[in-house]
C-alpha positions as CSV (number, residue, x, y, z in Angstrom):
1,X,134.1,158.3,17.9
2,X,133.1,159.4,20.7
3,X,131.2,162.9,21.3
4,X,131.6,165.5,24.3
5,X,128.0,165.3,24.4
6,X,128.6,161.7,24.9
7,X,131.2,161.6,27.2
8,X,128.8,163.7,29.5
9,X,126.6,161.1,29.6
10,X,126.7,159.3,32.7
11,X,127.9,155.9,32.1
12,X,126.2,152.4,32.5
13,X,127.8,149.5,34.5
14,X,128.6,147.7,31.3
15,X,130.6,150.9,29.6
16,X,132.1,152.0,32.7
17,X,133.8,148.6,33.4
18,X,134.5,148.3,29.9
19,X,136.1,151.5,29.9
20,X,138.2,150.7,33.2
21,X,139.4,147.4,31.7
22,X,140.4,149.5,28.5
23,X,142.3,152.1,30.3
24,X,144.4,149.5,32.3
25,X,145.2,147.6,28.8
26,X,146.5,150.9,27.4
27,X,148.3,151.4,30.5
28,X,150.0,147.7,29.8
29,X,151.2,149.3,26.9
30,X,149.4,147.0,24.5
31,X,148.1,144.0,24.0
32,X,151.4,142.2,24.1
33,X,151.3,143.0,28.1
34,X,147.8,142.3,28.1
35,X,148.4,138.5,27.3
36,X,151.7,138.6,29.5
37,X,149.6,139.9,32.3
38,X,147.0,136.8,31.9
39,X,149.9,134.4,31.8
40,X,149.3,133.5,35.4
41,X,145.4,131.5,34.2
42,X,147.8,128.7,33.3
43,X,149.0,128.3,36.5
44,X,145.7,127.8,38.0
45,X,143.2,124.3,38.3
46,X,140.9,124.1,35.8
47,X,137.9,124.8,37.9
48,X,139.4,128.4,39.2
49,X,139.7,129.8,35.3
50,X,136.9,132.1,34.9
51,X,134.5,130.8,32.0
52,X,133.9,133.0,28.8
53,X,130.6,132.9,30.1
54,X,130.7,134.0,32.8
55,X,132.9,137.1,32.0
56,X,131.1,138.6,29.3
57,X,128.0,138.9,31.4
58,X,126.1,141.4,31.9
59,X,125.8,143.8,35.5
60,X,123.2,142.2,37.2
61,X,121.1,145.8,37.0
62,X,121.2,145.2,32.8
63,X,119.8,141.3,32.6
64,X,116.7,140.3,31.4
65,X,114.4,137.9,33.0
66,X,116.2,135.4,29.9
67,X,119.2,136.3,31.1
68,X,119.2,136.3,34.4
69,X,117.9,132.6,34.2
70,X,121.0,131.4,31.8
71,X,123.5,133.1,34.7
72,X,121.3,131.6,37.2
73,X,121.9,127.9,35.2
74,X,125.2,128.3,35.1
75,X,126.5,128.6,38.5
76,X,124.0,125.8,39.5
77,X,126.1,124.1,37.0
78,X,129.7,125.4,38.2
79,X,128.7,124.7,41.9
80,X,127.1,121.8,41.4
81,X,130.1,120.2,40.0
82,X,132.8,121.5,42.4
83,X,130.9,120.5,45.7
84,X,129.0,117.8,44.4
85,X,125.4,118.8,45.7
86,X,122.3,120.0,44.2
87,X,121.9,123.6,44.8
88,X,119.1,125.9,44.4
89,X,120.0,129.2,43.1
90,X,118.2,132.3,42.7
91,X,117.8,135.9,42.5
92,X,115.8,137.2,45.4
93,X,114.6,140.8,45.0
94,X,113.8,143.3,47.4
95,X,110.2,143.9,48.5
96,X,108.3,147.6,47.8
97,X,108.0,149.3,51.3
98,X,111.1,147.3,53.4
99,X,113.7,149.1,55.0
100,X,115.7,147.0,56.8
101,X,117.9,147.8,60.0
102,X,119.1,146.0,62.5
103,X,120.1,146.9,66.5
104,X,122.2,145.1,69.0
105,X,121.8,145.3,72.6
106,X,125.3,145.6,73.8
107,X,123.8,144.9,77.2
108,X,122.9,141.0,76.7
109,X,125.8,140.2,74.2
110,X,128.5,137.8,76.1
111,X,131.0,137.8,73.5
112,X,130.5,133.9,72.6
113,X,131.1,134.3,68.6
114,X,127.9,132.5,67.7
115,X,126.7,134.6,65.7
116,X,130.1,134.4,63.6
117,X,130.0,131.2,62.9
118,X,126.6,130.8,62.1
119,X,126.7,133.4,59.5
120,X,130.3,131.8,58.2
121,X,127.9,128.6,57.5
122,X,125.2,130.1,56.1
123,X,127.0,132.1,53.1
124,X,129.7,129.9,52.5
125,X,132.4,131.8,53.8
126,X,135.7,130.1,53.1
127,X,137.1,128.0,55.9
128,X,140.6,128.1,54.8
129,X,141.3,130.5,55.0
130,X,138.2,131.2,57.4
131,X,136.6,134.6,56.5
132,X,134.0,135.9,59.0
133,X,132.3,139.1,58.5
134,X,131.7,139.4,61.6
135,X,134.2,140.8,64.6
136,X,133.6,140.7,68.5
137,X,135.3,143.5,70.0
138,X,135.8,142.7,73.8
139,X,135.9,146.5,74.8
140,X,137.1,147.7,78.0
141,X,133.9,149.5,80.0
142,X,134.1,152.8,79.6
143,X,134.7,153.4,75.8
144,X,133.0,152.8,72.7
145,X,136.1,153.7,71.1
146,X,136.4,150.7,68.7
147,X,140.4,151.1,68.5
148,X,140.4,149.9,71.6
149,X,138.7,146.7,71.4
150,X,140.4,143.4,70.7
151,X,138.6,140.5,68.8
152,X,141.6,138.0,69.3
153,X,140.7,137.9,72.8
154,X,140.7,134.2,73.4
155,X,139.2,133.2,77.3
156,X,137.9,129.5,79.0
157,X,134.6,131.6,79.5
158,X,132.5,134.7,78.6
159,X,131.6,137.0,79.7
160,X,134.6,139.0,81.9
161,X,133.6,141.0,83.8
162,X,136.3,144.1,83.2
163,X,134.7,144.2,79.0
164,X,131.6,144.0,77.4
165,X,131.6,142.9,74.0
166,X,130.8,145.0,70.8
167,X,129.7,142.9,67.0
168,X,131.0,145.0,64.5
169,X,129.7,144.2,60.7
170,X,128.5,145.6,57.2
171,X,126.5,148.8,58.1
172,X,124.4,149.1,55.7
173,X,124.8,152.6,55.5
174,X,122.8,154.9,54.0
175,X,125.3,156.7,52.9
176,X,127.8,154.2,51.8
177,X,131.4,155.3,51.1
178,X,132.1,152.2,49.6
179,X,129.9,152.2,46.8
180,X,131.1,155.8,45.4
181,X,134.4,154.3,45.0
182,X,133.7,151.2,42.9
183,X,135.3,151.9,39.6
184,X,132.7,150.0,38.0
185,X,129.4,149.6,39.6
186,X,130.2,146.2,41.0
187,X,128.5,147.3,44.7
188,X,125.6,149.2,45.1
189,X,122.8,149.8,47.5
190,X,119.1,148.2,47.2
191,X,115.8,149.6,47.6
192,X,115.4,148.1,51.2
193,X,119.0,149.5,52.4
194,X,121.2,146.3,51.7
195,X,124.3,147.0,49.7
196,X,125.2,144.2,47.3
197,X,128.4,142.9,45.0
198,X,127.6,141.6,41.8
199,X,130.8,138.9,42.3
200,X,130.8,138.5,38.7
201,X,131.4,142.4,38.3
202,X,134.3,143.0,41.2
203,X,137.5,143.8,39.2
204,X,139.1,143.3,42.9
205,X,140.7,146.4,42.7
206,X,139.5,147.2,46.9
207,X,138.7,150.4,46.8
208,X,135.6,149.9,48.3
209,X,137.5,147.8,51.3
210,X,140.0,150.8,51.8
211,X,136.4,153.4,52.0
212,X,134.8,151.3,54.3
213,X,135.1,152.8,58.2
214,X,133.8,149.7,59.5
215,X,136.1,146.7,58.5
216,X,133.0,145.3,57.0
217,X,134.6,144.2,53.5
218,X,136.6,140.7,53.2
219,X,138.8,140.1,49.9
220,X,139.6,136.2,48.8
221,X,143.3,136.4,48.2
222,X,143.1,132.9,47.8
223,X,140.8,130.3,46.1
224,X,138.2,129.9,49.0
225,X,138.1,126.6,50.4
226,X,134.7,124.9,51.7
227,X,134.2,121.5,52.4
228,X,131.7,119.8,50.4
229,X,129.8,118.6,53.1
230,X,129.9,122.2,54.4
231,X,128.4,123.7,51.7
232,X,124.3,125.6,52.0
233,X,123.0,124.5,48.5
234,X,120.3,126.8,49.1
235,X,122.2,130.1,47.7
236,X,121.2,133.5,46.1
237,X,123.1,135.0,43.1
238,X,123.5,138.4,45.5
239,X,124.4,136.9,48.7
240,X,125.6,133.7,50.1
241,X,126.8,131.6,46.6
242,X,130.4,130.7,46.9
243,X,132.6,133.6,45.6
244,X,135.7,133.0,43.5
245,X,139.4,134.2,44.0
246,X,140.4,137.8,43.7
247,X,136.8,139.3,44.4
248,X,135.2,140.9,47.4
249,X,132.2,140.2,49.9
250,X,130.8,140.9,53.0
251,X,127.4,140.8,55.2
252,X,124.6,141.5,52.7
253,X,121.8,141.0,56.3
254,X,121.4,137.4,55.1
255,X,118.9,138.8,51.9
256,X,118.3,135.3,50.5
257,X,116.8,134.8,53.9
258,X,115.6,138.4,55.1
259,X,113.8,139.4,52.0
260,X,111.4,135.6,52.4
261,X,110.2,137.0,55.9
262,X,113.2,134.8,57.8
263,X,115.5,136.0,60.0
264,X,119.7,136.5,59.9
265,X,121.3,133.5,60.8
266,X,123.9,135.5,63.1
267,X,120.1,136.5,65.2
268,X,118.9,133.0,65.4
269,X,122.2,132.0,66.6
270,X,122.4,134.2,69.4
271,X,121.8,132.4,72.7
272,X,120.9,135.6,74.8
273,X,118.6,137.5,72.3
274,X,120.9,140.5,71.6
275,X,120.6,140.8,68.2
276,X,117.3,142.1,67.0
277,X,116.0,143.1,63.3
278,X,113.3,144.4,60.8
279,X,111.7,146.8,58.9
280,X,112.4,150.3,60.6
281,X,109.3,151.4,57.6
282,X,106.6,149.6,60.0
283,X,105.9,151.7,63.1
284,X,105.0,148.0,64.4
285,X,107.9,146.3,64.4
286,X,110.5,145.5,67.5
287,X,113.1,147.6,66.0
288,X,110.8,150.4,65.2
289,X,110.1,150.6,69.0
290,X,113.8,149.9,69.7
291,X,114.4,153.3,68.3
292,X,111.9,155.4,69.2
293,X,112.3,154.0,73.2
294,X,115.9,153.3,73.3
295,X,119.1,155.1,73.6
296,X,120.7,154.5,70.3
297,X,123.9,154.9,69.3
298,X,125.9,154.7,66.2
299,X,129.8,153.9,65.8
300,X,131.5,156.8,63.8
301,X,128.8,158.9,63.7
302,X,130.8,161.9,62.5
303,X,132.3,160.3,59.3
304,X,128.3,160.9,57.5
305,X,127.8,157.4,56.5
306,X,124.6,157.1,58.5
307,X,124.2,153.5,59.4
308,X,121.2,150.9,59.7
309,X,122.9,149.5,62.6
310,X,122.4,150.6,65.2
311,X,123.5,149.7,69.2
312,X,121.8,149.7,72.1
313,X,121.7,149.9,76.2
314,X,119.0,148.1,78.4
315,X,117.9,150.1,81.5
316,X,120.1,147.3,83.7
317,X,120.0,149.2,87.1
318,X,116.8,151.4,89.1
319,X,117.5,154.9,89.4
320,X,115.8,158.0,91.0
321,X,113.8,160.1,88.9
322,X,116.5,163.0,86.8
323,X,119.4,161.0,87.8
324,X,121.3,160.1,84.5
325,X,121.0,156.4,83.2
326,X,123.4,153.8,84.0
327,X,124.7,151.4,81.1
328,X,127.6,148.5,81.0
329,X,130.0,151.4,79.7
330,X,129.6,152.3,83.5
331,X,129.7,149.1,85.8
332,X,131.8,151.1,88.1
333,X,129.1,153.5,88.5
334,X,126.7,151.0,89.4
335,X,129.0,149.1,91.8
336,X,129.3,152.1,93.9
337,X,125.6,152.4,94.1
């Protein structure tokens, strides 16, 4: 039985999801609806049924090097089988004395979605339906008022010259809403600033999509679909290995690449170097400088959530000395002059 000492305890990941789960089987009143409620697993192919497995293990923050290897094994096996490739899989830790951010210079970007679909094919986003964590806003110049952007804009080319365009992702904030509202620990936030969903965690309950400010969060309502010759074999249990139905996921900077001294694949995508990134912890590094030299800015600044991504102007247009700087939010400004 359990104590009032032990009840002020703070949880583990393992007890508190155990303890969610438990609650919503009382709330089925019994185990009668418990069963009913699993009916719909026999409606489903035989490879979407989670395994035994796979849903008795343990929060990724509780394996041991043993264990981590058998969960490693078997989703080699599971994707291996489905997509008929032979994948690499592994868990790729953070390194001591990384803090990663990232900054986009809203000046360059043209709006040309590269960097969408690159990252849609590097983390084995579904295709159909496609799920891109990245948005494009075309903005009207004059605003950063995100409401007011549109990312179905759809023109023969890009730039217009009325917008300028405005990526919109996962954060990474420092302060992240979305992890306080996880009912069991299935998303939390890494030493070098990346939050992370242990997919085999998410109860896909969203909370943490309905906390995020940034539209950052992307729930498979559906069995993801990518084609087998689509598929990256080379995958990482905390990033870019293909998710199941009925979980959530979103940007995690590309860790499987980031934390091996590579770069996202939305930044090497980008034809007009926009997109810049690094450690923010060495005083040497570009977006170091792009902070200390730049004017920075960050979207919803007064919700608290203090993101690592961060936008930027370039100085685009000479100016007398104590006259106020000119940026793309201003073009009619800068016509006139």
């Amino acid at each position: 039985m359990e104590t009032a000492q032990d009840a002020a305890v703070s949880p583990s990941p393992e007890n508190s999801r155990r303890s969610f789960l438990r609650s919503a089987v009382t709330i089925a009143s019994g185990m009668s609806a418990f069963v009913a409620a699993l009916s719909p697993l026999h409606e489903l192919d035989a490879d979407d049924v989670p395994t035994l497995e796979g849903f008795l293990q343990k929060h990724y923050k509780e394996m041991g090097p043993g264990e981590m290897q058998t969960a490693l094994a078997r989703i080699k096996r599971e994707v291996d089988k489905r997509y008929s490739v032979d994948s690499v899989v592994r868990d790729v830790r953070p390194k001591e004395g990384v803090e990663f951010v990232y900054a986009l210079n809203l000046s360059r970007c043209i709006g040309c979605r590269r960097c969408v679909h690159a990252c849609v094919a590097e983390n084995n986003q579904s295709r159909s339906p496609e799920i891109q964590y990245i948005r494009v806003l075309e903005m009207p110049r004059g605003t950063i008022d995100i409401e007011r952007g549109n990312h179905h804009y759809d023109r023969p080319t890009v730039p217009d010259l009325l917008h300028y365009y405005m990526p919109v992702q996962c954060h990474q904030c420092a302060n992240p809403p979305c992890v306080k509202v996880c009912p069991v620990e299935a998303t939390w936030q890494e030493s070098d600033g990346i939050t992370v969903i242990d997919y085999d965690w998410c109860i896909g309950c969203r909370y943490c999509e309905a906390a995020c400010p940034y539209w950052a969060r992307r729930f498979n309502f559906v069995e993801p679909e990518i084609p087998k010759e689509q598929l990256n074999p080379e995958i990482s249990y905390l990033s870019n290995r293909p998710r199941p139905k009925g979980v959530m996921e979103k940007c995690t900077f590309c860790l499987h690449r980031t934390r091996e001294g590579k770069m996202p694949a939305c930044l090497e995508a980008c034809p007009v170097g926009a997109r810049k990134f690094g450690n923010v912890l060495d005083p040497e590094s570009e977006v170091a400088h792009i902070l200390r030299e730049k004017r920075v800015f960050v979207l919803k600044e007064d919700v608290g959530t203090l993101p690592r991504f961060f936008y930027y102007f370039d100085e685009r247009y000479p100016r007398p000395e104590g006259e106020p700087a000119l940026d793309p939010l201003h073009a009619d400004e800068a016509k006139a002059r």
